[in-house]
C-alpha positions in Angstrom: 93.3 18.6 18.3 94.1 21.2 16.2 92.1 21.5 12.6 93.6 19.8 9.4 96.1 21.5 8.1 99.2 20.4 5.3 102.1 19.8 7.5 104.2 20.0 4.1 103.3 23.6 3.2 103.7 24.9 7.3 107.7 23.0 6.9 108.3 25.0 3.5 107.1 28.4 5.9 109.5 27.3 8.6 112.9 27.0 6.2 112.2 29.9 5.2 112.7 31.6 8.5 116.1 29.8 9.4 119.1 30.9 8.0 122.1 28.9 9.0 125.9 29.5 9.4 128.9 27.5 9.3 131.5 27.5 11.7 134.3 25.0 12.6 132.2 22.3 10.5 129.2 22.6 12.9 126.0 24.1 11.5 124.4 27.1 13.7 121.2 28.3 13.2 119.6 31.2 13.4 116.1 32.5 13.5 114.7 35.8 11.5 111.4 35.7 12.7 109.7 35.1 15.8 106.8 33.4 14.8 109.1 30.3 14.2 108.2 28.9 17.1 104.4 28.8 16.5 105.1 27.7 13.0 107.6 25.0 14.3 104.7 24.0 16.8 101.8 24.0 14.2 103.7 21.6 11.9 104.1 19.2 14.4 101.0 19.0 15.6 99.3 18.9 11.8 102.5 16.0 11.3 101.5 14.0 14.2 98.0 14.0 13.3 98.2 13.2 9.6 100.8 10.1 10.7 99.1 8.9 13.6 95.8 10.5 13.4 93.2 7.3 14.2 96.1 5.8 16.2 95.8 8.4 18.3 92.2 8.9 18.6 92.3 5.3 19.9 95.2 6.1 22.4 92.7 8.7 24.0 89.6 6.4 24.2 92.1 3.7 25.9 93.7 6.8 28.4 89.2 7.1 29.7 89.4 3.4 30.9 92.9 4.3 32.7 91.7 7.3 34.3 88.0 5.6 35.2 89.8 2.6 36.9 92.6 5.2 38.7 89.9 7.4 40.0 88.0 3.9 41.6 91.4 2.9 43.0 92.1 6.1 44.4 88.3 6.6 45.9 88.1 2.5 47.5 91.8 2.6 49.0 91.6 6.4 49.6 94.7 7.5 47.8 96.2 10.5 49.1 97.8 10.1 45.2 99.7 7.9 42.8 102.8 8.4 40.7 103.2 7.0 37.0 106.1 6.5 34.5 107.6 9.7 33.9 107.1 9.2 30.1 103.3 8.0 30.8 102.4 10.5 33.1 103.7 12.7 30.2 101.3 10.7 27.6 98.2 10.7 29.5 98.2 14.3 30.4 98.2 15.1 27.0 98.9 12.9 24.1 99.1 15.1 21.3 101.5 17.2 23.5 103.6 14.4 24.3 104.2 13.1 20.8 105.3 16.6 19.4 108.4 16.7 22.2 109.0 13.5 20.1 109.9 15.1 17.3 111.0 18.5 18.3 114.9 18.1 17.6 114.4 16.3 14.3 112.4 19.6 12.7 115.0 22.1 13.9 117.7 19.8 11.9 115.8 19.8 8.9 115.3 23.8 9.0 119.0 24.1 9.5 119.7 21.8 6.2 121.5 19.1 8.9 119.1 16.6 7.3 116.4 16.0 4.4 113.3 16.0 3.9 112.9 12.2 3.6 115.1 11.7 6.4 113.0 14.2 8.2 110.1 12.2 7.6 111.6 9.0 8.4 113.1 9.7 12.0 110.0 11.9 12.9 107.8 8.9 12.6 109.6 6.8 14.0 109.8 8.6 17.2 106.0 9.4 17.3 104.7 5.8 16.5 107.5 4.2 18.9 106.4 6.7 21.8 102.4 6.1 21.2 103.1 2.0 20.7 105.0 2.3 24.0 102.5 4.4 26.2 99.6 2.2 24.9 101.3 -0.6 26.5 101.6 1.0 29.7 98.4 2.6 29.6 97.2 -1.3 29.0 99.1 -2.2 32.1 98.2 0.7 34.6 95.0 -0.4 34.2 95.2 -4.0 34.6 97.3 -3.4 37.7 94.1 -1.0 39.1 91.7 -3.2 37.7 93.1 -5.9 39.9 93.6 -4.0 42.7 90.4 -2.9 42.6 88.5 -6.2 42.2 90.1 -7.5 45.7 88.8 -4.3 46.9 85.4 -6.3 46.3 86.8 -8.9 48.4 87.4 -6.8 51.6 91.1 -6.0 50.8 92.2 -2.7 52.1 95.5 -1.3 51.5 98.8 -2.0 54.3 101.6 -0.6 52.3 102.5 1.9 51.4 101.6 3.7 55.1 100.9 7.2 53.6 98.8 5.5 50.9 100.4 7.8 48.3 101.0 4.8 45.8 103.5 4.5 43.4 102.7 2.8 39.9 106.3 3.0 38.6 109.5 1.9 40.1 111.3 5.6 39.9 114.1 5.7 42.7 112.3 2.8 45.1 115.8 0.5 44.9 117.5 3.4 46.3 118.2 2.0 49.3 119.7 -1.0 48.1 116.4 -3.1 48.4 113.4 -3.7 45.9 110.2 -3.0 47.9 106.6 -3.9 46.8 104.6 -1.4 45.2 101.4 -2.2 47.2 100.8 -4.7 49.9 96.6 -5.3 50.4 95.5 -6.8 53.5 92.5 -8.8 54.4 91.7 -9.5 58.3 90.6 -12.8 57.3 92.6 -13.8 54.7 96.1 -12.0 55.0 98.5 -10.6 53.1 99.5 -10.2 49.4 102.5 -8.1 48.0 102.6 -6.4 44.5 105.4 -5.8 42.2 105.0 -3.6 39.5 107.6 -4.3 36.8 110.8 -5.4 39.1 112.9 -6.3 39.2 115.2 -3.1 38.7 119.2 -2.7 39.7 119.9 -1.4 42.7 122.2 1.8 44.0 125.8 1.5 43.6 128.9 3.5 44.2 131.6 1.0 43.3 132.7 -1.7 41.4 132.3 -4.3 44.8 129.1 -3.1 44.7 128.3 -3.4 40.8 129.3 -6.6 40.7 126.9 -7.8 43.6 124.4 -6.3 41.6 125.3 -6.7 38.2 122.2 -9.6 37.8 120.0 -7.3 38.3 121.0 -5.1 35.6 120.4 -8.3 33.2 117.6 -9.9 34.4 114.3 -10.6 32.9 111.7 -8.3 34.0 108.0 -9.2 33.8 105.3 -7.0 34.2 104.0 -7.8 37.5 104.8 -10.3 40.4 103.0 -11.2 43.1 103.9 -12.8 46.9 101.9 -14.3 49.2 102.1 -12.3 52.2 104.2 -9.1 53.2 107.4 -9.7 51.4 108.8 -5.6 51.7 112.2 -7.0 49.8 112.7 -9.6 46.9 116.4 -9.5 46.6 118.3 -12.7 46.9 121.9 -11.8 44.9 122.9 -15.3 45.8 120.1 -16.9 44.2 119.7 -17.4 40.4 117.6 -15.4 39.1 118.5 -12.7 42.1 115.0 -12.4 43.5 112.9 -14.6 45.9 110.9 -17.0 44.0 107.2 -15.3 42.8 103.7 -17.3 43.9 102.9 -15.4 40.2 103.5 -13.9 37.3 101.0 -11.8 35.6 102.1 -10.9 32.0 99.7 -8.3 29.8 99.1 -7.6 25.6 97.2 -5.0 24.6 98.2 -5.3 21.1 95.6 -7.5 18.6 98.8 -9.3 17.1 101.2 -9.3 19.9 101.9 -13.0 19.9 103.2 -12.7 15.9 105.9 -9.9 17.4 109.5 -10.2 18.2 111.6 -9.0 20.7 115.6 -9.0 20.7 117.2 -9.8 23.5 120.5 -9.7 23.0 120.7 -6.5 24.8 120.6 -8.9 28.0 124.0 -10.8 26.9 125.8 -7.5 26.5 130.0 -8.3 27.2 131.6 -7.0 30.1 134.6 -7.5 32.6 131.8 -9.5 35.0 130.9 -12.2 32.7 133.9 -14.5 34.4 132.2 -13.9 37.8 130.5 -17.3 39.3 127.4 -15.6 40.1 127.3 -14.1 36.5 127.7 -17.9 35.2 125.5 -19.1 37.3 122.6 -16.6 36.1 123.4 -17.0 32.0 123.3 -20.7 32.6 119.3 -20.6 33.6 118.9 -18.2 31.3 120.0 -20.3 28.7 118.3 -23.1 29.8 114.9 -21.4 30.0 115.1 -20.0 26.5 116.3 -23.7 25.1 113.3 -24.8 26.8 111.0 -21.9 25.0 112.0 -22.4 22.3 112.6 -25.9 21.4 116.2 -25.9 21.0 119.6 -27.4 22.0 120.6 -25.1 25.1 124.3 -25.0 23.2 122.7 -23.6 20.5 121.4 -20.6 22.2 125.3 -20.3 23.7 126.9 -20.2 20.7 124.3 -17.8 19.3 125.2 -15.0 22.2 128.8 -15.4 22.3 129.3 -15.1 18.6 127.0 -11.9 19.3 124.1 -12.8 17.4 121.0 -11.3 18.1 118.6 -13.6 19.7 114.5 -12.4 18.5 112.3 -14.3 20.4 108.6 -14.3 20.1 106.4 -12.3 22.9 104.8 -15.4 23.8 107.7 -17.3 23.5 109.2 -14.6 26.2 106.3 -15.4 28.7 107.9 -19.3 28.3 111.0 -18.1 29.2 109.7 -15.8 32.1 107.8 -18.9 34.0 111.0 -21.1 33.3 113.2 -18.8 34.8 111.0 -17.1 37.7 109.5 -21.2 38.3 105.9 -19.5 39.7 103.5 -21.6 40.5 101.3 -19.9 38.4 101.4 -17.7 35.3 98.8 -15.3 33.8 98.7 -14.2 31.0 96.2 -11.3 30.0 95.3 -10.0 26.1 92.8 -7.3 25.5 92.2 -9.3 22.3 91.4 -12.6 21.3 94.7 -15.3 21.1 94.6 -17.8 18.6 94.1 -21.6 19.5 97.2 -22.5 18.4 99.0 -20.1 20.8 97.1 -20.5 23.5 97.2 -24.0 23.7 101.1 -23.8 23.8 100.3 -21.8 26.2 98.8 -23.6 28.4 101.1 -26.7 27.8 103.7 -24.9 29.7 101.8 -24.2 32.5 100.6 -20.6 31.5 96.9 -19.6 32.1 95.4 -17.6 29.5 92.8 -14.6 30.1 91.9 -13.2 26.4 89.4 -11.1 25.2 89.5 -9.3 28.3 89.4 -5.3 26.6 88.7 -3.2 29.5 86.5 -5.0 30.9 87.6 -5.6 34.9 84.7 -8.4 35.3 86.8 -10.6 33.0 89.9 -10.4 35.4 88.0 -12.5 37.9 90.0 -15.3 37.4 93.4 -13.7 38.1 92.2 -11.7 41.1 91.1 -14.9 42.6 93.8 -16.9 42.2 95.9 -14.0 43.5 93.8 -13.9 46.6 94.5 -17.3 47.0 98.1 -16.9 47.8 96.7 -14.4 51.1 98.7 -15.6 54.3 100.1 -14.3 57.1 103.4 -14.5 56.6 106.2 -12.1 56.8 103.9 -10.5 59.7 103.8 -10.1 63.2 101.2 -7.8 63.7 99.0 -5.8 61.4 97.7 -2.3 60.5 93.8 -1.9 60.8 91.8 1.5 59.3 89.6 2.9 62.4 87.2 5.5 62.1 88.4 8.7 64.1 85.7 8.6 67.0 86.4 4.6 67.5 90.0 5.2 68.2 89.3 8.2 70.4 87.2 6.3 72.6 89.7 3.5 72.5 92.2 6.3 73.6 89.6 7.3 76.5 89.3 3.5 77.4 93.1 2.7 77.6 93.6 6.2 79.8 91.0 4.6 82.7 92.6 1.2 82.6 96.3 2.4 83.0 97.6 1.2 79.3 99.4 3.1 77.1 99.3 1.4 74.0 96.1 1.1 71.1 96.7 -2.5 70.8 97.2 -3.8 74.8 94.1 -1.7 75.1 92.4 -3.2 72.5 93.8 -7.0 73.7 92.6 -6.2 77.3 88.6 -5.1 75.7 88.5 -8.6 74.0 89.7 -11.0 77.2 86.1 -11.4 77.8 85.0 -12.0 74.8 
């Protein structure tokens, strides 16, 4: 980071090396001096650091846990790579970097007089502390979802899916196809299967209205952070169903904020009107939706009706949203993980709707033990006919060798034929 410097007095510097013309009612800028661009740069960088300075500082401690736990996960499963949120990937890079794109138009409007300095102020951090709030949550996630991963490591897991073993952490472009696929599917020989999914469900492709409205749930339905099936399950699409995926075995919700449960989220973003809102299936879906948040949060399902058609916003606490999650998704079981302590209170409404809560957890994997086992406990077979098992090189040439001198062609009849006698 760059050393203290009065972001005020570098903003005067840069006004003073705009001048700005007016044609047709639209403001155009123009720059006398060159060094604008350092100076433009320079006042961001002192801006984000005098507004978000020990935020920040804390961002990049939390970003050493996320890389520690990513380098594990790619050294035990032996990553070829992994892929992360555009915008996080972004972030963790370099944070300090990131954060100044966040404000990059906003300065150029004030040097051009398009708005003041108080509004200047206002929009700029804004943007900074809603970009740094919303990469801490992922970089909170990221590393639950390694930490996980690698704790069933421990437990002899190896990795099945993807193939390649270049993993994807994000859900960029995977419902291309017109399927949702797992992020990660581990496999233990004497256990089974178990099949991630990292923030789906997401829409799938389209190209016309047919095909928007088969999909059109998926646009509005809840998404939590990660789900989990018992054995390879490569699609969880079920357009018929209500919500359109298959049923989880669990839910895994995580807060890395200290007051997370006293925060409110709006949903009504989920209730937006459109010409598909007559369809059956679209009824169908709103109907459990509004039955899960009645059950949340305490009210007559009418109630929460009238509130959406009459376009109210609907604010619902965070923890209230987990309710709603486990009523909708019907898991059998729900986690939920908080890097800080949750109050009694909360918790113990928790827990009365069937929600398990992990707290205190920090960044510590050790205290994840009770979410990795009862993940591994939903391991089965199913969904599989035969599985994929990691050889060392010299074992499958001589299993090559051995297949030659008996007249087989294939690894596995080979292998078959070796164990008839044992």
């Amino acid at each position: 980071m760059t050393e203290s410097c009065r972001w005020d007095e570098v903003l005067a510097e840069v006004r003073k090396l705009f001048s700005v013309e007016v044609a047709d009612d639209v403001l155009i800028p123009s720059i006398r001096d060159m060094k604008v661009s350092e100076l433009i740069s320079k006042f961001r960088e002192c801006f984000i650091i005098d507004v978000l300075g020990q935020e920040l500082a804390e961002a990049v401690k939390w970003l050493e846990h996320v890389n520690a736990e990513l380098n594990i996960l790619s050294a035990r499963y032996r990553l070829s790579g992994y892929s992360l949120p555009r915008e996080f990937k972004s972030f963790r890079e370099n944070p300090l970097a990131h954060l100044k794109k966040k404000i990059f138009i906003y300065v150029y409007d004030y040097a051009r007089g398009k708005i003041g300095l108080k509004e200047l102020v206002k929009k700029s951090s804004s943007a900074a502390y809603t970009s740094l709030r919303t990469n801490m949550r992922s970089a909170y996630q990221v590393w639950g979802f390694s930490a996980i991963l690698n704790y069933l490591f421990e437990e002899g897991y190896g990795m099945h899916f993807p193939e390649h073993r270049y993993l994807t952490i994000d859900r960029a472009g995977k419902q291309k196809q017109g399927k949702i696929p797992p992020n990660t599917v581990l496999f233990n020989p004497k256990k089974g299967f178990i099949s991630f999914f990292y923030e789906a469900p997401r829409p799938l492709s389209w190209e016309d209205s047919e095909d928007l409205r088969a999909v059109w749930s998926l646009y509005t339905t809840l998404r939590p952070d990660m789900m989990v099936y018992s054995g390879k399950v490569m699609d969880i699409v079920e357009l018929g169903s209500n919500p359109p995926v298959k049923r989880p075995n669990m839910l895994v919700e995580f807060k890395e904020l200290t007051d997370w449960y006293e925060r409110s989220r709006d949903l009504k973003s989920y209730f937006k009107k459109n010409p598909l809102t007559a369809e059956e299936w679209r009824s169908k879906w709103l109907s459990g939706l509004y039955t899960g948040l009645a059950d949340a949060l305490g009210v007559k399902k009418s109630e929460i009706r009238k509130s959406v058609e009459e376009g109210r916003p609907l604010r619902i606490k965070e923890y209230k949203l987990v309710q709603v999650y486990t009523s909708l998704y019907k898991p059998m079981k729900t986690f939920l993980v908080s890097r800080t302590e949750v109050p009694q209170a909360i918790r113990s409404e928790l827990e009365n709707s069937g929600i398990e809560v992990v707290d205190g957890v920090g960044f510590d994997r050790k205290k994840l033990k009770p979410v990795a086992e009862t993940i591994e406990s939903y391991s089965s077979f199913l969904g599989a006919d035969y599985v994929t098992v990691d050889l060392p090189v010299s074992t499958v040439i001589k299993l090559v060798e051995y297949a030659e001198r008996v007249g087989l062609k294939d690894l596995a009849n080979a292998v078959e034929e070796l164990l008839k006698n044992v």
